[in-house]
Biopython code that builds the backbone (N, CA, C, O; Angstrom):
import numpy as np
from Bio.PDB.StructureBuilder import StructureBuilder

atoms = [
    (1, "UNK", "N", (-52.363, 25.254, -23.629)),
    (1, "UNK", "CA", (-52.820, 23.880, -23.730)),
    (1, "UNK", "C", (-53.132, 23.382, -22.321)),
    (1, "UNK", "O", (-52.359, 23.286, -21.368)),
    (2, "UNK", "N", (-54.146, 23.152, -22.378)),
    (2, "UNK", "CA", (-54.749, 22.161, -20.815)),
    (2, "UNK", "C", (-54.338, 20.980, -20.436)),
    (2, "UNK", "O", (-54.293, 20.095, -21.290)),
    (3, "UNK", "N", (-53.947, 20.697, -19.088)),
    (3, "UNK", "CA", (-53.321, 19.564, -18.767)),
    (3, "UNK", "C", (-54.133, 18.155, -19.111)),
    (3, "UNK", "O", (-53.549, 17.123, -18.778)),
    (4, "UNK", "N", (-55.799, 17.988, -19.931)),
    (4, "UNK", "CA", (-56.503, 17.563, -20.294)),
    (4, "UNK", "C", (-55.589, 16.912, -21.604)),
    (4, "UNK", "O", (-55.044, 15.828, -21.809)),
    (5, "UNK", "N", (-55.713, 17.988, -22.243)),
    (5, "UNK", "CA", (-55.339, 17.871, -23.887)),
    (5, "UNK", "C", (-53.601, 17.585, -23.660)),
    (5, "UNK", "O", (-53.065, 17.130, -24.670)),
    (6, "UNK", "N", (-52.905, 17.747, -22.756)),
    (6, "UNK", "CA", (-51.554, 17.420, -22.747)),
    (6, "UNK", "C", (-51.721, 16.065, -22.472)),
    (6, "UNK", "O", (-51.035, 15.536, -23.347)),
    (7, "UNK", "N", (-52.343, 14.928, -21.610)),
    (7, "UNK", "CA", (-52.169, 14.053, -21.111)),
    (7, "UNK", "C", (-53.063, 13.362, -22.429)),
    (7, "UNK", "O", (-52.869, 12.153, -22.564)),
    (8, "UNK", "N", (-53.923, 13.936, -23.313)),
    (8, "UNK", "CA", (-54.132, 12.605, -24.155)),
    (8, "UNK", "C", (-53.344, 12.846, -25.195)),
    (8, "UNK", "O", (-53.523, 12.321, -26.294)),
    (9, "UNK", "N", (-52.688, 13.416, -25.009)),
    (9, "UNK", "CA", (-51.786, 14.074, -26.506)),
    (9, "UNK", "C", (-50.863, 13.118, -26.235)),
    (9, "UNK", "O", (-50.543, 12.217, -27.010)),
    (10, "UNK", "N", (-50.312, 13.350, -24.851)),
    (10, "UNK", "CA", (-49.206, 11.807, -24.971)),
    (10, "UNK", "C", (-49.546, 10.554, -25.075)),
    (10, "UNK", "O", (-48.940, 9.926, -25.943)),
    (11, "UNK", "N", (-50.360, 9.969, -24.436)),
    (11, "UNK", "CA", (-51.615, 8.801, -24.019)),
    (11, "UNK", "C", (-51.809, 8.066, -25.600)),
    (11, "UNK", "O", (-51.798, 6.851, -25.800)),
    (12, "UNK", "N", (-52.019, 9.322, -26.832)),
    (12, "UNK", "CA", (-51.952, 8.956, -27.811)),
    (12, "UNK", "C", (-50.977, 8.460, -28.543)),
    (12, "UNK", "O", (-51.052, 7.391, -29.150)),
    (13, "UNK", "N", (-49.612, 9.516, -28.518)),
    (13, "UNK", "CA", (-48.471, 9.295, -29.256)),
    (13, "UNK", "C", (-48.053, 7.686, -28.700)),
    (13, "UNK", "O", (-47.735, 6.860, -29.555)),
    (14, "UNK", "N", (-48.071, 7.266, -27.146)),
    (14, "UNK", "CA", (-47.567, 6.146, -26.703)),
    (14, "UNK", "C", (-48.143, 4.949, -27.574)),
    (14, "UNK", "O", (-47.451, 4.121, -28.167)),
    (15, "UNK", "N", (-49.495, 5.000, -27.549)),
    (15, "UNK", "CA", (-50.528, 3.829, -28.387)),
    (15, "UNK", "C", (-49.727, 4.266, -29.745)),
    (15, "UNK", "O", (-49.112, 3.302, -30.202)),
    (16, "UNK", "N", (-49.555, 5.598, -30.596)),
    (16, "UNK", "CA", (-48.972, 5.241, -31.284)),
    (16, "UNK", "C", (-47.765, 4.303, -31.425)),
    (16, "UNK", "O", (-47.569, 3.368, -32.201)),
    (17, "UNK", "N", (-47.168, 4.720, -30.645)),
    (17, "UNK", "CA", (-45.866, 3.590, -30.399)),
    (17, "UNK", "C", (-45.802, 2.487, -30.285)),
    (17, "UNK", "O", (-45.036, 1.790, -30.951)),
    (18, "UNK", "N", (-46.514, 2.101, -29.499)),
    (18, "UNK", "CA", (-46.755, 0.442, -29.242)),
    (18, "UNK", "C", (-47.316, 0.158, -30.600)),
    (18, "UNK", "O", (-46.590, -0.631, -31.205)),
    (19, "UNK", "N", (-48.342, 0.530, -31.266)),
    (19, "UNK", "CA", (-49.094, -0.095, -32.095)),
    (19, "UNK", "C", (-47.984, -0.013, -33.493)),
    (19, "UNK", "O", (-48.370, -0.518, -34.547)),
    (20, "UNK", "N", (-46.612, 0.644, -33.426)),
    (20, "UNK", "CA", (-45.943, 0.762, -34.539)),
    (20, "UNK", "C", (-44.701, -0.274, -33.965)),
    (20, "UNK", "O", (-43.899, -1.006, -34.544)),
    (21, "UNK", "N", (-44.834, -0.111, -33.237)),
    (21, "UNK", "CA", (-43.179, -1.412, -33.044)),
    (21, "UNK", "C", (-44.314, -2.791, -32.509)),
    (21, "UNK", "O", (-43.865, -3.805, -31.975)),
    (22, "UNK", "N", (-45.068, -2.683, -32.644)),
    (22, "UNK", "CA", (-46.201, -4.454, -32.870)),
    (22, "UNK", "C", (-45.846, -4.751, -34.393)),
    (22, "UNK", "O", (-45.091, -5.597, -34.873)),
    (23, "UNK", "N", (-46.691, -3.715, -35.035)),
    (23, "UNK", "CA", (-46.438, -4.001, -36.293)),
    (23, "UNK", "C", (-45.143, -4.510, -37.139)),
    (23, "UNK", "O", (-45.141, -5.401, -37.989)),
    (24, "UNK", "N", (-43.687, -3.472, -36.551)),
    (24, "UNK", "CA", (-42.826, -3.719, -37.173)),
    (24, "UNK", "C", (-42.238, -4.922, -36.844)),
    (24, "UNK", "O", (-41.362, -5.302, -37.621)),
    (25, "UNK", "N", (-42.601, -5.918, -35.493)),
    (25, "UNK", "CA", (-42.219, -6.974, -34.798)),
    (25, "UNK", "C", (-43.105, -8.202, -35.812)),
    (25, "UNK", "O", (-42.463, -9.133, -36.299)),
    (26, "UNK", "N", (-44.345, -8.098, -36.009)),
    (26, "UNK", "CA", (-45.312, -8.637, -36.787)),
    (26, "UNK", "C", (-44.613, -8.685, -38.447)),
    (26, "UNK", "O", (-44.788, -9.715, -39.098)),
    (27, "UNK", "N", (-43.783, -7.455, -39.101)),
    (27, "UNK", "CA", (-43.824, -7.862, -40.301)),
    (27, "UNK", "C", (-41.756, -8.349, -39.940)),
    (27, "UNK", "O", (-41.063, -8.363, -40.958)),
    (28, "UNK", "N", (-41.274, -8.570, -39.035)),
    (28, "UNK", "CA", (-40.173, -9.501, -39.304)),
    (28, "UNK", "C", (-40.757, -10.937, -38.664)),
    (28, "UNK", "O", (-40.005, -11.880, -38.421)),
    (29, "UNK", "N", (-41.842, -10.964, -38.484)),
    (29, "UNK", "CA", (-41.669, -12.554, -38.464)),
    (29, "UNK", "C", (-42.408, -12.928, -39.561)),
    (29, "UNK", "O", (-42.707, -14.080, -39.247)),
    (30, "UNK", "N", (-42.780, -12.777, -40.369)),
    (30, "UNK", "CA", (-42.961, -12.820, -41.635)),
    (30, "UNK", "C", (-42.149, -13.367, -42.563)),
    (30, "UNK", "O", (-42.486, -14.110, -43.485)),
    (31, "UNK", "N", (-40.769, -12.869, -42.217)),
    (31, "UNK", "CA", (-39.758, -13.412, -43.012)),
    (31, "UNK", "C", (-38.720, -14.739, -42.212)),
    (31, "UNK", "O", (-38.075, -14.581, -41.176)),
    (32, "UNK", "N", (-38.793, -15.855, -42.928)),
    (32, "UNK", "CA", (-38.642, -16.938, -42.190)),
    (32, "UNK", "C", (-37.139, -16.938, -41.912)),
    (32, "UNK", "O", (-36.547, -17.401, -40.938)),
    (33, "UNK", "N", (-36.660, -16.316, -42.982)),
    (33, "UNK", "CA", (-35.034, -16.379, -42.584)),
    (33, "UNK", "C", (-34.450, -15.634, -41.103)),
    (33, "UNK", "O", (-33.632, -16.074, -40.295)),
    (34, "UNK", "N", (-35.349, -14.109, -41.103)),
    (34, "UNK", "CA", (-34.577, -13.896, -39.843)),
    (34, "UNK", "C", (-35.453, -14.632, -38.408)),
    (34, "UNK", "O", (-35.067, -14.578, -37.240)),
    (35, "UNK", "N", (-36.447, -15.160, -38.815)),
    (35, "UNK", "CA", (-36.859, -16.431, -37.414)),
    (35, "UNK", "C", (-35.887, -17.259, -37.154)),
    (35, "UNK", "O", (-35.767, -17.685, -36.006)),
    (36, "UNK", "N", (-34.901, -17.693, -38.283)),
    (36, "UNK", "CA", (-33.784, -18.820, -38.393)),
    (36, "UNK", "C", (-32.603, -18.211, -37.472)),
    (36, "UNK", "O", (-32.022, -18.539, -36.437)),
    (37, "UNK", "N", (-32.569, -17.362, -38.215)),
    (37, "UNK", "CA", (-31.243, -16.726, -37.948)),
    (37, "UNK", "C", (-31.418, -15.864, -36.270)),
    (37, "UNK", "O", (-30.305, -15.545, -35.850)),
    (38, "UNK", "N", (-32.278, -15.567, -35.558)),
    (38, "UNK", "CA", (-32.630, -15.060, -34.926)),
    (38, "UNK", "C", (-32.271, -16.216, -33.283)),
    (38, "UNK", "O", (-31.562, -16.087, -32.285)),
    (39, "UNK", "N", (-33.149, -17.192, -33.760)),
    (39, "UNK", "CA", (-33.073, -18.636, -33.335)),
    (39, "UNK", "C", (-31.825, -19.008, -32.771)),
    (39, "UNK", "O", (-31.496, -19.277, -31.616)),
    (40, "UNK", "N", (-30.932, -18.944, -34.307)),
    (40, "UNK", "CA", (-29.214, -19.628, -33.891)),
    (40, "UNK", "C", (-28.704, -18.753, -33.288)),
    (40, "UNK", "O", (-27.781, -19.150, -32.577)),
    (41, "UNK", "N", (-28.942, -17.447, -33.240)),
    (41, "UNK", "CA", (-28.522, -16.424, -32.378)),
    (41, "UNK", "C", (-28.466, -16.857, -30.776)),
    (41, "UNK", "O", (-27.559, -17.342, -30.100)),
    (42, "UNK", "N", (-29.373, -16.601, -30.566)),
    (42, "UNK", "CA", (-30.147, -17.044, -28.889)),
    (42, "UNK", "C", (-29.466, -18.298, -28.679)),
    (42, "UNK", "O", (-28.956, -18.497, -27.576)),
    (43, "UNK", "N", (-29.377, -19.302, -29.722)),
    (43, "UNK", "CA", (-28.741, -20.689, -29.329)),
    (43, "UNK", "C", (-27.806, -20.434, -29.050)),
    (43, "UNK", "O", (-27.561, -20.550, -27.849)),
    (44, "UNK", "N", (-26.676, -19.918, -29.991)),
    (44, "UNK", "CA", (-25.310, -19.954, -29.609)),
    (44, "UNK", "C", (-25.166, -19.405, -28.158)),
    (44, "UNK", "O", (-24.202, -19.811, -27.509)),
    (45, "UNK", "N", (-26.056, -18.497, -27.571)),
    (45, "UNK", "CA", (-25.933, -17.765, -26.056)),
    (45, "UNK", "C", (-25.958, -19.005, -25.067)),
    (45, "UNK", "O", (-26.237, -18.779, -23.890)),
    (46, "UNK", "N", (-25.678, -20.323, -25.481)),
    (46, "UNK", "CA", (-25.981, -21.453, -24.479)),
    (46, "UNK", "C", (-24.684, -22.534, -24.625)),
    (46, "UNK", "O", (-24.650, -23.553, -23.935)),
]
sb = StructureBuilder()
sb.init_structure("model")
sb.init_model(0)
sb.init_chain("A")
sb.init_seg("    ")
for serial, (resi, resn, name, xyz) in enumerate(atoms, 1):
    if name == "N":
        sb.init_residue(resn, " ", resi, " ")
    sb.init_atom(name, np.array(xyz, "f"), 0.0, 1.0, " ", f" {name:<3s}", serial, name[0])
structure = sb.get_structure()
């Protein structure tokens, strides 16, 4: 394997990554309860 095809091979998997923990960040705010609960979390840190 060529250091070509190694460097987009990772280049890719990373965009995979990002573009899968966007998504999974995208479908919990979706759900309003853990925005709530998420919220009083962070509050109580004060």
């Amino acid at each position: 394997m060529s250091d070509l095809t190694r460097h987009r091979l990772m280049q890719a998997g990373w965009l995979g990554a990002a573009a899968l923990a966007l998504a999974a960040v995208f479908a919990l705010y979706t759900r309003p309860a853990f925005l709530v609960t998420l919220i009083d979390q962070l509050w109580a840190c004060f």
